[in-house]
DSSP file (Angstrom, degrees, kcal/mol; ACC not computed):
  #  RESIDUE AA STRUCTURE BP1 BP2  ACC     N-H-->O    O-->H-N    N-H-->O    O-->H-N    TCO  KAPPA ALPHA  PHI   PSI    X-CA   Y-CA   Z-CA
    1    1 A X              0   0    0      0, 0.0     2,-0.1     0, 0.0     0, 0.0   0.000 360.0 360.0 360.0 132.0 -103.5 -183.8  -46.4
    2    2 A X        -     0   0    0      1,-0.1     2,-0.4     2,-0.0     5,-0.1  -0.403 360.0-103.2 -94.4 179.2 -100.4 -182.9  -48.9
    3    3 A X    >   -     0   0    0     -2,-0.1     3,-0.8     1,-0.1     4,-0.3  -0.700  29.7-112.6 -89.0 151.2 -100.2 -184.9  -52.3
    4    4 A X  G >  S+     0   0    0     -2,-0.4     3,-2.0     1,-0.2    -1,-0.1   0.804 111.9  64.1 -40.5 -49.4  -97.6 -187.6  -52.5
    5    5 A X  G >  S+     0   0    0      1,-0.3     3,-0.6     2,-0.1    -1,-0.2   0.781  91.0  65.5 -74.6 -13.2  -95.6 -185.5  -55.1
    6    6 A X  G <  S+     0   0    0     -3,-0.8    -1,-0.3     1,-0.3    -2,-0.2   0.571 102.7  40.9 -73.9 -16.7  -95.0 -183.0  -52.8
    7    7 A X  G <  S+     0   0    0     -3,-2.0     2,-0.6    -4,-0.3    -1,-0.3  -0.467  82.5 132.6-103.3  67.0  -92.7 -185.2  -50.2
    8    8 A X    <   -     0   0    0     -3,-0.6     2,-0.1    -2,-0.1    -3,-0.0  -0.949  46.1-154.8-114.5 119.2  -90.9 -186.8  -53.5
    9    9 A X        -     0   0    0     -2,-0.6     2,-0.6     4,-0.0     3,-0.1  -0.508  23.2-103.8 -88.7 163.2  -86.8 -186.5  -52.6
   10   10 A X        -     0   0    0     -2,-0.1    -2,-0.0     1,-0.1    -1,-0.0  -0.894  20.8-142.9-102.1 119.3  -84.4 -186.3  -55.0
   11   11 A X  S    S+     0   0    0     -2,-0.6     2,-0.4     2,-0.1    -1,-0.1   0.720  91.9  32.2 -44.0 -56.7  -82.6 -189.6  -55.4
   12   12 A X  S    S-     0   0    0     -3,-0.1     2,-0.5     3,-0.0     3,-0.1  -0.863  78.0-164.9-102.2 117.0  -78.8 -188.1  -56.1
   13   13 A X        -     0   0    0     -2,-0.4     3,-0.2     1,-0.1    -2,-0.1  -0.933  13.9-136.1-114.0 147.1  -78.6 -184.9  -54.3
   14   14 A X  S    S+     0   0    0     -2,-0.5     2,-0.3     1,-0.2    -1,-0.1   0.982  80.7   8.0 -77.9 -32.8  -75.7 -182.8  -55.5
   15   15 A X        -     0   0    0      1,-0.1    -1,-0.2    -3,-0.1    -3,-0.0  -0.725  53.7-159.6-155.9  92.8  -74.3 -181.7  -52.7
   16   16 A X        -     0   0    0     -2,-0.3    -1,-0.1    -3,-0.2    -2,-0.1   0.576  59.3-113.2 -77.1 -25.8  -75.1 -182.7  -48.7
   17   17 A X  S    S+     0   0    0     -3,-0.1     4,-0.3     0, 0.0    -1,-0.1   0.303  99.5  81.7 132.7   2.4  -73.5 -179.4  -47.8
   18   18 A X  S  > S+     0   0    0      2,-0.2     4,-2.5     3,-0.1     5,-0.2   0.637  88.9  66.0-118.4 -43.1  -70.1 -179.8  -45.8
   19   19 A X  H  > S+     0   0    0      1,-0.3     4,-1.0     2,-0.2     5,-0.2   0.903  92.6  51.2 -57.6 -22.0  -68.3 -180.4  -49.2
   20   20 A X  H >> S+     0   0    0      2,-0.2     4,-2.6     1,-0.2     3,-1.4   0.982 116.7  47.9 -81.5 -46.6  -68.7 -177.3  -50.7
   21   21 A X  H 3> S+     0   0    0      1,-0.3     4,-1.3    -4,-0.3    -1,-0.2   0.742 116.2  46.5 -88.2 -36.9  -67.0 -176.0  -46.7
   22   22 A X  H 3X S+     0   0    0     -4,-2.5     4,-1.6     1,-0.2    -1,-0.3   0.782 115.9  43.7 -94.9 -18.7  -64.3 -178.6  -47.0
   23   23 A X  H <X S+     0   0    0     -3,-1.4     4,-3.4    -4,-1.0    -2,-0.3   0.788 109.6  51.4-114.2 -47.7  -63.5 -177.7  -50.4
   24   24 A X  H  X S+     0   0    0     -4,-2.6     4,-1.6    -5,-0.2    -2,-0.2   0.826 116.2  44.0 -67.4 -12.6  -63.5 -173.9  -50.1
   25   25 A X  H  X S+     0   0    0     -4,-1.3     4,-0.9    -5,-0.2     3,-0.2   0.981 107.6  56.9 -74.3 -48.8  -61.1 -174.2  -47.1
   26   26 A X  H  X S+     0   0    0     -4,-1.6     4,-3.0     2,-0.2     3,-0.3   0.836 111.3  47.7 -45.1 -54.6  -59.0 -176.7  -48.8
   27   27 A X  H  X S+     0   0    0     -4,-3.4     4,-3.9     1,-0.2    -1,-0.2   0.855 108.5  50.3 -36.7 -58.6  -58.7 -174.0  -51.6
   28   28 A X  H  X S+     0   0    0     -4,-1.6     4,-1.9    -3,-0.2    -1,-0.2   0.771 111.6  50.8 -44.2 -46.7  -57.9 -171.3  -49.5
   29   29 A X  H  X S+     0   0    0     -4,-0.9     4,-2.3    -3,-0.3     5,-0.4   0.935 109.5  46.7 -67.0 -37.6  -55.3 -173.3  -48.0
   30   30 A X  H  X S+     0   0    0     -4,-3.0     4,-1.7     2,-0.3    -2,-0.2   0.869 110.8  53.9 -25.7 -60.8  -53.7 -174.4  -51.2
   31   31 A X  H  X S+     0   0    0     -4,-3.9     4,-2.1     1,-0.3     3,-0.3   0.988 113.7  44.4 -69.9 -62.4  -53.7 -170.7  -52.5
   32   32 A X  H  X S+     0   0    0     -4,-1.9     4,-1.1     1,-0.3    -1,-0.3   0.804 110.6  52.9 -71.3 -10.0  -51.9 -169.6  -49.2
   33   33 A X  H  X S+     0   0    0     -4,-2.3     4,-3.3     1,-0.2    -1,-0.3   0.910 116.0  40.5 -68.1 -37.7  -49.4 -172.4  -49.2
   34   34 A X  H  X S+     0   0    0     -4,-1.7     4,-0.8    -5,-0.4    -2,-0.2   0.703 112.7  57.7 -87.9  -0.1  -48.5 -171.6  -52.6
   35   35 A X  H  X S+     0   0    0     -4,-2.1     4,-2.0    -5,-0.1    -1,-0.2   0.902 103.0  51.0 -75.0 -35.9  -48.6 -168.0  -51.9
   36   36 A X  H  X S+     0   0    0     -4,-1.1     4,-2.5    -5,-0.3     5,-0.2   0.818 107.9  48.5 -70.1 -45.2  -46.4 -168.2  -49.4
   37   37 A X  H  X S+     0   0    0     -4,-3.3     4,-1.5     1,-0.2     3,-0.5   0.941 114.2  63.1 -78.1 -53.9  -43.3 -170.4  -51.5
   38   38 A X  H  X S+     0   0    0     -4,-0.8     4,-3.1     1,-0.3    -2,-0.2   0.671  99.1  41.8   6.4 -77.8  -44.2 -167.7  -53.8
   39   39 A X  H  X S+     0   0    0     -4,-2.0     4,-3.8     2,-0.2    -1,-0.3   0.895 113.7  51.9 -69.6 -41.1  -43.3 -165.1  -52.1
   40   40 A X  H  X S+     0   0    0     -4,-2.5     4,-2.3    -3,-0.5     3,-0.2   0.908 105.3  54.5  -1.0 -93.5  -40.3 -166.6  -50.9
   41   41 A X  H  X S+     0   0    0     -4,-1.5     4,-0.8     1,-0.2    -2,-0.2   0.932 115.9  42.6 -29.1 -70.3  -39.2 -167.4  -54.3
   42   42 A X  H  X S+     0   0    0     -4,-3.1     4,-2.2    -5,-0.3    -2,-0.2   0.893 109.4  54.9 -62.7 -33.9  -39.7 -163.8  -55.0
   43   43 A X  H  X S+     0   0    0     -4,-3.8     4,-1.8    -3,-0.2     3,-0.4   0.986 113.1  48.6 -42.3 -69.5  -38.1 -162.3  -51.5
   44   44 A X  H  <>S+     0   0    0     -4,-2.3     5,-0.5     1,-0.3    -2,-0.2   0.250 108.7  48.7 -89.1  17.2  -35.3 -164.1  -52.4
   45   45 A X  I ><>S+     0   0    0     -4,-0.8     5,-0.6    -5,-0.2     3,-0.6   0.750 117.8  43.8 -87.9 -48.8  -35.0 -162.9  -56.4
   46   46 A X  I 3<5S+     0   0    0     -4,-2.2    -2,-0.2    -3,-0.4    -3,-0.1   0.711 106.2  60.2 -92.6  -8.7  -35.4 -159.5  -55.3
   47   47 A X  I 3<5S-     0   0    0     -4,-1.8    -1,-0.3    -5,-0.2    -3,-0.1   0.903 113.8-115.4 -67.2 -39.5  -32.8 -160.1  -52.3
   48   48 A X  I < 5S+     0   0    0     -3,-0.6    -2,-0.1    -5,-0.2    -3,-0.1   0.667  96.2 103.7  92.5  38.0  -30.1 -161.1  -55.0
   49   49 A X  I   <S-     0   0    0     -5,-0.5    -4,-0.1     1,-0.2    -5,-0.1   0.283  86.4-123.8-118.0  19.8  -29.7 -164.3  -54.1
   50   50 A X      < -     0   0    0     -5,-0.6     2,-0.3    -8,-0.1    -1,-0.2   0.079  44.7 -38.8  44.7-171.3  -31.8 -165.4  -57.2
   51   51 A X        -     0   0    0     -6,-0.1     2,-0.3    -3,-0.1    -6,-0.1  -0.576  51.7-176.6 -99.7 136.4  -35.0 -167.5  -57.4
   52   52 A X        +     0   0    0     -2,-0.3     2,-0.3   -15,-0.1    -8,-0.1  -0.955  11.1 159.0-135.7 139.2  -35.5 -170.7  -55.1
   53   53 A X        -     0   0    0     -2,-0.3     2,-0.3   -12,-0.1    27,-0.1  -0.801  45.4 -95.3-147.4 143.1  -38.9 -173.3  -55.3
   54   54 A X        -     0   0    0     -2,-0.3     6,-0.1     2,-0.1    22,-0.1  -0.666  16.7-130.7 -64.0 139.9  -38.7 -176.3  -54.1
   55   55 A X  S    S+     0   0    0     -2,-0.3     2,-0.2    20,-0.1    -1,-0.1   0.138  76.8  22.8 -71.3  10.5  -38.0 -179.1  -55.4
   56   56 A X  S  > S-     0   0    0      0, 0.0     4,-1.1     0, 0.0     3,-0.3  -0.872  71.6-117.3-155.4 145.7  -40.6 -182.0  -54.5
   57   57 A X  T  4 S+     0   0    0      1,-0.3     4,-0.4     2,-0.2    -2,-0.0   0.562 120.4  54.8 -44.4 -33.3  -43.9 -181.6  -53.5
   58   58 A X  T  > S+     0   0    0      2,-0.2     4,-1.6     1,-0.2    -1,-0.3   0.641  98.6  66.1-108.3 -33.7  -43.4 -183.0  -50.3
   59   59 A X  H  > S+     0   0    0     -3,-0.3     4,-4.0     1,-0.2     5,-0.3   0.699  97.3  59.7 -71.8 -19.8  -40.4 -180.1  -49.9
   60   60 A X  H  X S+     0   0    0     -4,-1.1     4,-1.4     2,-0.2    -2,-0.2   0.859  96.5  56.2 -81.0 -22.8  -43.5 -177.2  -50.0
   61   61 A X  H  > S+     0   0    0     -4,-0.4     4,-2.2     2,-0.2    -2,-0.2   0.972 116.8  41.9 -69.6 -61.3  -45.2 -178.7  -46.7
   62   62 A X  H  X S+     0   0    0     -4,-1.6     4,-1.8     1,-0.2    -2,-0.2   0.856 115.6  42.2 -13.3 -73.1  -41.5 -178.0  -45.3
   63   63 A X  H  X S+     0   0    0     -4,-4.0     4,-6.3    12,-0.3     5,-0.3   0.967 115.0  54.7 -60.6 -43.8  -40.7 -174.6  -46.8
   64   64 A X  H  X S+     0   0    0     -4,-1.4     4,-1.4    -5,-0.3    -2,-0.2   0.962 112.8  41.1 -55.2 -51.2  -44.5 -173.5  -45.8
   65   65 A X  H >X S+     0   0    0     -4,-2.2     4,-1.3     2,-0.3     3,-0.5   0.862 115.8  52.4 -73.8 -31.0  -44.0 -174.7  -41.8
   66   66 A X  H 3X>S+     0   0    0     -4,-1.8     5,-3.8     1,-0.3     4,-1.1   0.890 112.9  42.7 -86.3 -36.1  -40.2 -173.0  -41.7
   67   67 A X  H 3<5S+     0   0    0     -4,-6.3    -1,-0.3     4,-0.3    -2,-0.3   0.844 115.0  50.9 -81.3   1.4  -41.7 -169.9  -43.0
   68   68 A X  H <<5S+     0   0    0     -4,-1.4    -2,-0.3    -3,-0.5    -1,-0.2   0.839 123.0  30.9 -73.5 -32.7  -44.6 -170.5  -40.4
   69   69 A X  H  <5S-     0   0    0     -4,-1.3    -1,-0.2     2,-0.0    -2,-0.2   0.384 124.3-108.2-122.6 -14.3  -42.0 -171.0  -37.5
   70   70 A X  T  <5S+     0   0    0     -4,-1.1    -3,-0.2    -3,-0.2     2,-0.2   0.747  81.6 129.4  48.9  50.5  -39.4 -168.3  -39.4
   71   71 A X    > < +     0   0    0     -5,-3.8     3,-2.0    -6,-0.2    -4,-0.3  -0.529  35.1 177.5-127.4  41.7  -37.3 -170.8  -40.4
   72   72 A X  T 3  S+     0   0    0      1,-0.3    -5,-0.2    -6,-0.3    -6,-0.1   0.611  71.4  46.9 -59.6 -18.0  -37.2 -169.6  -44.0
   73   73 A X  T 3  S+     0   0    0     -7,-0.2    -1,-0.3    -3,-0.1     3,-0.2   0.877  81.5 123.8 -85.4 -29.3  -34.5 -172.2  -45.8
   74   74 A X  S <  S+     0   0    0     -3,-2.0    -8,-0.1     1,-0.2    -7,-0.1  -0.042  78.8  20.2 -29.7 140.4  -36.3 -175.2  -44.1
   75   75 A X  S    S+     0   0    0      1,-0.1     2,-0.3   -13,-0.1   -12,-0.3   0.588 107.2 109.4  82.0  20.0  -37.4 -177.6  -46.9
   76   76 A X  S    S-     0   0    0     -3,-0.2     5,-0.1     1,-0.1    -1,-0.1  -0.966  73.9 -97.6-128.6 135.8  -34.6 -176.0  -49.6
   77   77 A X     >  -     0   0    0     -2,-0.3     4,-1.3     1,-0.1     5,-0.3   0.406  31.6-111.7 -17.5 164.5  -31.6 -177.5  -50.9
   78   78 A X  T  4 S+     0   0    0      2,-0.2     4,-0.2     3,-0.2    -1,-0.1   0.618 125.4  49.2 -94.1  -2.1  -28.4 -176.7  -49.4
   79   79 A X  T  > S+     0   0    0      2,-0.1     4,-0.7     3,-0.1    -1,-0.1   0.843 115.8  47.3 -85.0 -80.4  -27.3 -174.9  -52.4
   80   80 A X  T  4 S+     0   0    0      1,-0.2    -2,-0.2     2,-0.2    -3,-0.1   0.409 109.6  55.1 -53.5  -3.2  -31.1 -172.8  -52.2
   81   81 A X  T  < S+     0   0    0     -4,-1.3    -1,-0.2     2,-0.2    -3,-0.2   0.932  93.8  64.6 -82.7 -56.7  -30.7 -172.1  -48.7
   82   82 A X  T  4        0   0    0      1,-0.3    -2,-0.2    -5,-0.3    -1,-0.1   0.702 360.0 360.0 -12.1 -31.1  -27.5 -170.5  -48.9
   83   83 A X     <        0   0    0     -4,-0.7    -1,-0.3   -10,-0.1    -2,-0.2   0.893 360.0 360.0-113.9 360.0  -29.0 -168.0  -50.7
């Protein structure tokens, strides 16, 4: 027979185990999205066409899928693709 205190749960458990997985991925994608307009940005400084980031949040899901697809100007102004 065990003692009582020995099946005693802890009320608040920190962590059920799938967040810490959802969370490291999320990161990992994050760092490579922004790695990616990064590099960009930097391609296209060293190209001589100066430095291009987009300008809305919403414009980096863009740029990221046009460089997925090669499509590198996708999401950029018409001014910043040009260059």
């Amino acid at each position: 027979m065990t003692a009582p205190y020995q099946q005693r749960r802890d009320p608040q458990p920190i962590s059920h185990g799938w967040e810490v997985a959802v969370l490291a991925i999320t990161s990992v994608l994050v760092i490579a999205a922004l790695a990616a307009v990064t590099g960009l940005g930097l391609a296209s400084a060293l190209a001589g066409g100066g430095w291009v980031w987009p300008h809305d949040n919403n414009a980096i899901g863009h740029v990221v899928g046009g460089i997925l697809t090669g499509h590198p100007g996708r999401g950029l102004d018409v001014r910043q693709s040009r260059l």
